[in-house]
C-alpha positions as CSV (number, residue, x, y, z in Angstrom):
1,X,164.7,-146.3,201.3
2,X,161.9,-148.6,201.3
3,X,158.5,-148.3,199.9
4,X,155.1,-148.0,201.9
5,X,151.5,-148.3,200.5
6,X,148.8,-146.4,202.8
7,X,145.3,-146.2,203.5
8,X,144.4,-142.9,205.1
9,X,141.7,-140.4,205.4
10,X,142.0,-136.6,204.6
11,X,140.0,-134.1,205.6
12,X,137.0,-134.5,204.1
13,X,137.0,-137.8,205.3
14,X,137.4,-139.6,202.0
15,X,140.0,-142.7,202.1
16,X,142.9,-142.1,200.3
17,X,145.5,-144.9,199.0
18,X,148.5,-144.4,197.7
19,X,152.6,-144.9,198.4
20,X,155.4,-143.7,199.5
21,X,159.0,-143.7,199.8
22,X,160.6,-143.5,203.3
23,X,163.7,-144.7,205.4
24,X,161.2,-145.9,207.9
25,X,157.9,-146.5,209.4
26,X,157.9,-143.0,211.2
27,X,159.2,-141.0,208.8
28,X,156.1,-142.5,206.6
29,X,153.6,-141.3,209.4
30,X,155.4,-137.4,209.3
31,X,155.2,-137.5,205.6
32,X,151.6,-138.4,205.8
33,X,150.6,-135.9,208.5
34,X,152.6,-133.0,206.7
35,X,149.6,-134.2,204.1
36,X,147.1,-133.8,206.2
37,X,146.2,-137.5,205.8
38,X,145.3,-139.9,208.9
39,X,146.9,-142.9,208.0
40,X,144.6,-146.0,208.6
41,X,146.9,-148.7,207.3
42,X,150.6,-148.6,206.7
43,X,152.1,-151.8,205.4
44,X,155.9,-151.7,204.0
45,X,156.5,-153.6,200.3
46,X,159.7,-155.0,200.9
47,X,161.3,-158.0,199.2
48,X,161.8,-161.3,201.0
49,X,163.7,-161.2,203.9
50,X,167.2,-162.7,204.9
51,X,167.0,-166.2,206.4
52,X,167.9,-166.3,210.1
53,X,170.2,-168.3,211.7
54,X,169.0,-171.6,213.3
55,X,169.6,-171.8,217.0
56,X,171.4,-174.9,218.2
57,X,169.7,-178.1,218.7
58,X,167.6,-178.5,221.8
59,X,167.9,-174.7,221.6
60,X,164.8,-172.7,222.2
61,X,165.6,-168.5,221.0
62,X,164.8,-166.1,223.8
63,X,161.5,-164.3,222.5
64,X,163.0,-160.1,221.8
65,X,160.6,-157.1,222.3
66,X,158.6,-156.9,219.2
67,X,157.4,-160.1,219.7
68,X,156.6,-159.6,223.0
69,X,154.4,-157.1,221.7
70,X,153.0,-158.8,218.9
71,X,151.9,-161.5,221.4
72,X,150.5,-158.6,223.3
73,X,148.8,-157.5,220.4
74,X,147.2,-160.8,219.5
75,X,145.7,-161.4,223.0
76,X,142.2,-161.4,222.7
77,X,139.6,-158.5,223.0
78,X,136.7,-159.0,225.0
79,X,133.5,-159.1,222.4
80,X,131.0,-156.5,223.4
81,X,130.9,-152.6,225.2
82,X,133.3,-152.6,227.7
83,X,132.3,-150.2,231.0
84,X,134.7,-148.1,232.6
85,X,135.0,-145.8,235.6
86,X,134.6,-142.0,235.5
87,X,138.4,-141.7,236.4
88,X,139.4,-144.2,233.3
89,X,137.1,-141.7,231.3
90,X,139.4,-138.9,232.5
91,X,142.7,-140.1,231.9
92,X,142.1,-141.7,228.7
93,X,140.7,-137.9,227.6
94,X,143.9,-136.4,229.2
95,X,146.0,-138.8,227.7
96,X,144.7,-138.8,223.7
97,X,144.4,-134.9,223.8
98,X,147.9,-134.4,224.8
99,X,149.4,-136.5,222.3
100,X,147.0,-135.2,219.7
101,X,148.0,-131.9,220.8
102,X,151.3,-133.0,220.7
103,X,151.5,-133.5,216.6
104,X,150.5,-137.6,216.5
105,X,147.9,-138.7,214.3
106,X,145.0,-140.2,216.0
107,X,145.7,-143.8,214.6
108,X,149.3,-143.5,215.7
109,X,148.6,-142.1,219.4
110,X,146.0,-145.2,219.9
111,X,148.9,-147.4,219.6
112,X,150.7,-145.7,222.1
113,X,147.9,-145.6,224.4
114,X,147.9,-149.7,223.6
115,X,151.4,-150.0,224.6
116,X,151.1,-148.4,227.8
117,X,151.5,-151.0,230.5
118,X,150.1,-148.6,232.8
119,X,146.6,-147.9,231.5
120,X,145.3,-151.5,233.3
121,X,142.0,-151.4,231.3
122,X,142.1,-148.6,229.0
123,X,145.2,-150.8,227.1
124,X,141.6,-153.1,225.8
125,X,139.7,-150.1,224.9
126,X,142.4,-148.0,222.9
127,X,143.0,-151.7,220.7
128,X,139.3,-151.9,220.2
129,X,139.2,-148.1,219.7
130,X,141.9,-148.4,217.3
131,X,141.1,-151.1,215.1
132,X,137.7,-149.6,214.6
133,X,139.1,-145.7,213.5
134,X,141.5,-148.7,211.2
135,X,138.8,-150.1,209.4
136,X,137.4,-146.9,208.4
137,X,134.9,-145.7,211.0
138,X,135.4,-142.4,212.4
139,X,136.3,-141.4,216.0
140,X,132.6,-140.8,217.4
141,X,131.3,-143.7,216.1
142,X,134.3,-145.7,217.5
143,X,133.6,-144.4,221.1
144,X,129.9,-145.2,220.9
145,X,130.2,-148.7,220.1
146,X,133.2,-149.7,222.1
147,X,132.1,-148.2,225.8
148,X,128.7,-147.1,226.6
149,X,130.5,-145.2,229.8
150,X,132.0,-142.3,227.2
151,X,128.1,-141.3,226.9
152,X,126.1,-139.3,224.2
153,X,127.7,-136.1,225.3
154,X,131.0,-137.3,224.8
155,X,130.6,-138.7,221.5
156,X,128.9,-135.9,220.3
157,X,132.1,-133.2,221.2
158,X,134.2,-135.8,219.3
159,X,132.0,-136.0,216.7
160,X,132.1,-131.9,216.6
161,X,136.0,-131.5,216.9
162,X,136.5,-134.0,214.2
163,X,134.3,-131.8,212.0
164,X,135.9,-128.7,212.9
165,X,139.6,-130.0,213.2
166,X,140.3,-129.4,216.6
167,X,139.7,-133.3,218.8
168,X,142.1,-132.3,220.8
169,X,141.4,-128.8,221.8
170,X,137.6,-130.7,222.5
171,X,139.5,-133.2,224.1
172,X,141.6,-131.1,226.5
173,X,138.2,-129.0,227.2
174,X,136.2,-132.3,227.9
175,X,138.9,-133.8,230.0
176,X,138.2,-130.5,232.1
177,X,134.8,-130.7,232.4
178,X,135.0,-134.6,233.5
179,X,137.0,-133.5,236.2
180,X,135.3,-130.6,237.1
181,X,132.2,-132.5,237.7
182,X,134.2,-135.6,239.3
183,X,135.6,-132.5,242.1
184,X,131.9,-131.0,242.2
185,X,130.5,-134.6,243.0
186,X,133.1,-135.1,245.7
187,X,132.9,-132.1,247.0
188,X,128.5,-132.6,247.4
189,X,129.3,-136.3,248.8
190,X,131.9,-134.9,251.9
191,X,129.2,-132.1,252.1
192,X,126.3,-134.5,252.6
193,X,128.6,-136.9,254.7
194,X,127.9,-135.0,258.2
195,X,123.9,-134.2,257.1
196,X,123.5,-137.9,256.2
197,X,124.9,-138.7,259.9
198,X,122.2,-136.1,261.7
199,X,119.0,-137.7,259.5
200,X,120.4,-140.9,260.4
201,X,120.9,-139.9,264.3
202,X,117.5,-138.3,264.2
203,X,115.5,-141.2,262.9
204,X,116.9,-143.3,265.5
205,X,116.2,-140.7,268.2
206,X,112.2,-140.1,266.9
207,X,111.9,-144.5,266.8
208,X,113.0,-144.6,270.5
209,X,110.9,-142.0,271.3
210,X,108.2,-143.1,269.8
211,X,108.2,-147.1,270.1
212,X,109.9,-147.2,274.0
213,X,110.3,-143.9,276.4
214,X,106.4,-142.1,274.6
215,X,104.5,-145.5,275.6
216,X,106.2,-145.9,278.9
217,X,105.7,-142.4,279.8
218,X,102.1,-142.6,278.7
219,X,101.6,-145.7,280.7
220,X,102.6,-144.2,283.9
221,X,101.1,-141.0,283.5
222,X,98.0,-142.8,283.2
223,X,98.0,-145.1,286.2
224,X,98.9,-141.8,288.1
225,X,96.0,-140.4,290.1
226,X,95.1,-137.3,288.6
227,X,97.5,-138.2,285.8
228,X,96.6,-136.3,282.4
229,X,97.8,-135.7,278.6
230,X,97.5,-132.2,277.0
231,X,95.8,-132.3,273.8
232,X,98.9,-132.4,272.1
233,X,100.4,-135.3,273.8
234,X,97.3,-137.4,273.1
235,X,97.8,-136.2,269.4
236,X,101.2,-137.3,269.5
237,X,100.4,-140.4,271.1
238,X,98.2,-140.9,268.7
239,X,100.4,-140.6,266.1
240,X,102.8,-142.9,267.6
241,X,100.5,-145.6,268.3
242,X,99.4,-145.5,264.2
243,X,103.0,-146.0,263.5
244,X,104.0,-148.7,265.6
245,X,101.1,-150.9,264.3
246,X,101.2,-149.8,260.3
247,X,104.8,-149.0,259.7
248,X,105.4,-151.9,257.2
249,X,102.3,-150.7,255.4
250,X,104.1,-147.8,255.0
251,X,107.3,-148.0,254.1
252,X,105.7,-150.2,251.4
253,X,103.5,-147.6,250.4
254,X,107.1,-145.5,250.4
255,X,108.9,-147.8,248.1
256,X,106.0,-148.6,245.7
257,X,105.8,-144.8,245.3
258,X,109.6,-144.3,244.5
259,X,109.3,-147.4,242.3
260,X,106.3,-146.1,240.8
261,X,108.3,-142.4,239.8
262,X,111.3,-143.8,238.5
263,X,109.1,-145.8,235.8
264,X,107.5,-142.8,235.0
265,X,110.1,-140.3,235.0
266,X,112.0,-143.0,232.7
267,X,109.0,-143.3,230.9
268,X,110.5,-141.5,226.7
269,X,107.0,-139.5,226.9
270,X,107.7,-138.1,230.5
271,X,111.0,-137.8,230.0
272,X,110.2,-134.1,228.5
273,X,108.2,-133.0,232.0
274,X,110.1,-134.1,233.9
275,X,113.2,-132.4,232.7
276,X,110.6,-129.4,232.5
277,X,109.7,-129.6,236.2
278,X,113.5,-130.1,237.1
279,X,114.8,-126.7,236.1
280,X,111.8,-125.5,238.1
281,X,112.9,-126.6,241.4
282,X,113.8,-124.3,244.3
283,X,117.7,-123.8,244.4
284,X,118.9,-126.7,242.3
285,X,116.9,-125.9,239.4
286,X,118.4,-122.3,239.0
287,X,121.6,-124.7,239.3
288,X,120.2,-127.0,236.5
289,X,119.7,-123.6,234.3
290,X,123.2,-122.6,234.9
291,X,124.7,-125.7,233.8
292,X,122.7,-125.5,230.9
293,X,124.0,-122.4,229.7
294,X,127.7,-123.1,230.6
295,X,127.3,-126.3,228.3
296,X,125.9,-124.4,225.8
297,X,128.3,-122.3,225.7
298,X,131.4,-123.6,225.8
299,X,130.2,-126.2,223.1
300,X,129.0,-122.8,220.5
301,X,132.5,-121.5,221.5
302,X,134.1,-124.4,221.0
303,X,132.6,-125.5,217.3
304,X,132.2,-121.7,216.0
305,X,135.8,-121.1,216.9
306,X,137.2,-123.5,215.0
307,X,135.3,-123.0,211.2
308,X,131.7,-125.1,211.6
309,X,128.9,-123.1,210.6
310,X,126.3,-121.7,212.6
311,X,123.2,-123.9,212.0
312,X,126.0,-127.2,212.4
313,X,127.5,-125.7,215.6
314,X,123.8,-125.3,217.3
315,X,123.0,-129.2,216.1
316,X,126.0,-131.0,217.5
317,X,125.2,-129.2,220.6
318,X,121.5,-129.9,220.8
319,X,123.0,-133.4,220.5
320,X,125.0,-132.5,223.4
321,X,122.4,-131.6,225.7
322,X,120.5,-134.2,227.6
323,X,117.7,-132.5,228.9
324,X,115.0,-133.1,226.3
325,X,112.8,-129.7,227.3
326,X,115.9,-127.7,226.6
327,X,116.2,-129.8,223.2
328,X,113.2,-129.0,222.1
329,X,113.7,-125.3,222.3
330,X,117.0,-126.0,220.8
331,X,115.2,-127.0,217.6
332,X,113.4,-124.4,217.3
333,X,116.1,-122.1,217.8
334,X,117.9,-124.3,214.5
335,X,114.6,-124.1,212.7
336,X,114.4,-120.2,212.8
337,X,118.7,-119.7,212.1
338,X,118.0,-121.9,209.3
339,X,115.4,-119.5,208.0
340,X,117.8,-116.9,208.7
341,X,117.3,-114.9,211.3
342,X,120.9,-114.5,213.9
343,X,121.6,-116.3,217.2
344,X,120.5,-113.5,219.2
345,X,117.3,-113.4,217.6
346,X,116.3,-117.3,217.6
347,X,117.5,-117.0,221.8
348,X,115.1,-114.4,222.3
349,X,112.4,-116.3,220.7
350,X,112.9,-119.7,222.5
351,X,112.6,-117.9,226.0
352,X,114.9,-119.9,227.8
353,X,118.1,-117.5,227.9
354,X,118.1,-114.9,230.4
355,X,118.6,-110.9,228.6
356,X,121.9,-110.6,229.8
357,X,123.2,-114.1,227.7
358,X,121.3,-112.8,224.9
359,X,122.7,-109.1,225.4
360,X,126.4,-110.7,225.5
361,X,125.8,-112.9,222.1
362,X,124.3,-109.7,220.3
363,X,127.8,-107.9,221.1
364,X,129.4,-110.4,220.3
365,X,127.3,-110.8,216.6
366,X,127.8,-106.8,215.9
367,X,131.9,-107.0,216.1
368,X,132.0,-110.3,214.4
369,X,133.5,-112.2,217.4
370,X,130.7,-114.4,218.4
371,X,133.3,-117.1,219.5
372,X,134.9,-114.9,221.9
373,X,131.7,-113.1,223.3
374,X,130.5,-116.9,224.0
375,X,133.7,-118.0,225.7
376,X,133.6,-114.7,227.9
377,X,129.7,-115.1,228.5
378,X,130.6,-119.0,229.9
379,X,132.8,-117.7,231.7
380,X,130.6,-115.3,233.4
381,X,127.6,-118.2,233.9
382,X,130.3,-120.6,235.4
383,X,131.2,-118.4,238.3
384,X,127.2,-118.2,238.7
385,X,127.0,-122.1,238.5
386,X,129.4,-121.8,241.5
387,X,127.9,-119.5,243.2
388,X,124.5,-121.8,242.7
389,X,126.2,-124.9,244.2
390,X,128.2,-123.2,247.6
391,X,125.0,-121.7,248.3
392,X,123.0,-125.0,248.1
393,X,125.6,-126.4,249.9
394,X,125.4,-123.8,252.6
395,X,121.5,-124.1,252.9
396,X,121.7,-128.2,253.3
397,X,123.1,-128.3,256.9
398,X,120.5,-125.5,258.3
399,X,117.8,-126.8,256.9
400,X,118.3,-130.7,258.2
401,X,119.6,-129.3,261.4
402,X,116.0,-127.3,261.7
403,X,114.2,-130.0,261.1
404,X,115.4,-132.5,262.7
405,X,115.6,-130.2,266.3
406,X,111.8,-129.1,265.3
407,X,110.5,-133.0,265.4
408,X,113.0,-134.4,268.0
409,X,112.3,-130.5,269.9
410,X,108.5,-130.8,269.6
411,X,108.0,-134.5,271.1
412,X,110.2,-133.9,273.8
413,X,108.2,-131.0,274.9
414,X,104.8,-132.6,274.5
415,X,105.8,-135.2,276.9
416,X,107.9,-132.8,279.5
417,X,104.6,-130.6,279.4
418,X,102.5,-133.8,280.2
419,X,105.0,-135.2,283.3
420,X,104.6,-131.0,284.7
421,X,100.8,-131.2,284.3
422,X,100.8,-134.7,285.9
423,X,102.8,-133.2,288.9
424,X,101.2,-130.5,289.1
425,X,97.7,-132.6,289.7
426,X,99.8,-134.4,292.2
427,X,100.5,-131.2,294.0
428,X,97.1,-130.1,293.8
């Protein structure tokens, strides 16, 4: 048996030291978890160890395994946030919350993350990740400072199932979500992929009308006897002729007005109206509202289900929410459950919930299941979310395919109708 001292933290998140007694390193770590401690530091006291044999002269020993890794372990770690891609976000979710789930302390299941030769880049941010939790810092504040691409979100549902006991059950749900959102983006890119293609093709077709076959038409009409242009033609001509000569001065009044909106919708005191005016949008902001309340909540089913409170439940996931319109409505829905009054209630009074989401939460306050009548109420909303996106998605193609036949469509005719009326004239 040899004898371990330990720094850990138990549930309250005090730090604990102490030792123990163990045959090895991982029977120490079970002892601790059947504690409930998470062990920050395990060192073994032990006496001096045996001298090793000298290799022969000129000799050089073959390096074993564990020094491999403690070479490994020593490389360097790059000083500063380190960016990853969606996909590493994903898998390193997947990966923590199954061997959380799977009994390991979150200290212990780092290190197996940091052995993986496979993780390419996420071997860097589980050390870094790891070392942090080590010193003393908790999981959240761990994620925020090593990798900016884990986002406020993120680090506020592992802030929330650190405080309720369940990181990997937040974990496993967040993993979920990531994905779900990497499919829906995928999905809206292949979707725009053949709409991008016909505004592309149409462009083209309206510049050649409009810089070559329009002024050459136009030309020969006019040196026709009895040539004329319809009103519309000459309006369209017009038109054309304004482009041709100004179409740098506008596509610089274009960009300095795109430049000009994304300061001020970046702007902190726009922020608020513009996140207003999003959810207020034809089609995608009915999708925006949706989203909302799916977040919502599966993060209120998520935290009340496993012990927080109700006022601490509704702050991590005002924390959780990015629109800053909806936040403030979430603070005044924490101001009036603070003063007491029920979930239900404070929903009805910010005026953001639809009845039925309120209607469902009631229900769900009267039998004492609020957890489950949120969970079932999310469930309900996602399948609207859904129904939101395939029927934006079905409404893209029409619309671009409408308007790009109505512009290519209505030049087309304005010239056929002056080449008639010129031949007719002939005729006459």
């Amino acid at each position: 048996m040899a004898s371990f001292a330990y720094k850990a933290l138990d549930g309250a998140g005090s730090v604990v030291k102490g030792e123990l007694d163990a045959g090895d390193r991982g029977e120490a770590l079970r002892q601790l978890g059947r504690k409930g401690l998470q062990p920050v530091k395990l060192t073994q006291d032990s006496g001096a160890p045996a001298p090793a044999a000298k290799p022969a002269k000129g000799s050089k020993p073959a390096p074993t395994a564990a020094a491999k890794k403690t070479a490994a372990a020593d490389e360097p770690i790059p000083d500063g946030p380190i960016k990853l891609k969606r996909a590493e976000v994903v898998l390193f979710t997947e990966e923590l919350s199954d061997m959380l789930a799977a009994g390991l302390q979150l200290e212990p299941a780092l290190r197996a993350m940091e052995n993986r030769e496979e993780l390419g880049s996420l071997k860097v941010v589980s050390t870094k990740i790891r070392q942090l939790v080590r010193d003393g810092n908790n999981f959240s504040g761990a994620l925020r400072r090593t990798s900016p691409s884990f986002g406020s979100l993120y680090c506020s549902l592992a802030a929330a199932g650190e405080a309720s006991g369940a990181l990997d059950t937040i974990l496993a749900r967040q993993a979920h979500y990531l994905k779900t959102l990497q499919e829906l983006q995928g999905r809206f890119i292949l979707a725009l992929i053949y709409p991008a293609f016909l505004v592309v093709a149409g462009i083209a077709v309206a510049f050649v009308f409009m810089t070559q076959l329009i002024p050459q038409l136009t030309g020969l009409i006019e040196s026709t006897p009895g040539g004329k242009l319809p009103g519309g033609a000459k309006l369209l001509i017009a038109f054309t002729g304004f482009i041709s000569k100004w179409w740098i001065v506008i596509l610089l009044i274009i960009v300095a007005g795109l430049i000009f909106f994304k300061a001020w919708k970046d702007n902190e005191a726009n922020r608020p109206t513009w996140d207003r005016q999003k959810l207020n949008l034809p089609l995608i902001g009915r999708a925006f509202m949706s989203r909302f309340y799916v977040q919502f909540l599966e993060t209120m089913a998520n935290l009340t289900g496993n012990g927080l409170p109700l006022l601490r439940s509704l702050e991590l996931t005002r924390d959780a929410t990015p629109n800053l319109y909806l936040q403030s409505h979430l603070d005044d829905m924490i101001e009036q459950v603070g003063d007491g009054r029920s979930l239900s209630r404070s929903m009805k009074k910010s005026d953001v919930f639809s009845p039925l989401l309120i209607d469902m939460v009631a229900v769900g306050e009267q039998t004492g299941k609020i957890d489950q009548a949120l969970r079932k109420a999310s469930v309900r909303f996602d399948k609207d979310l859904d129904t939101s996106l395939q029927r934006i998605m079905a409404l893209i193609m029409p619309a671009i395919l409408l308007v790009m036949a109505g512009l290519i469509g209505s030049m087309a005719y304005l010239m056929m109708t002056a080449i008639f009326q010129t031949m007719q004239n002939l005729g006459g």
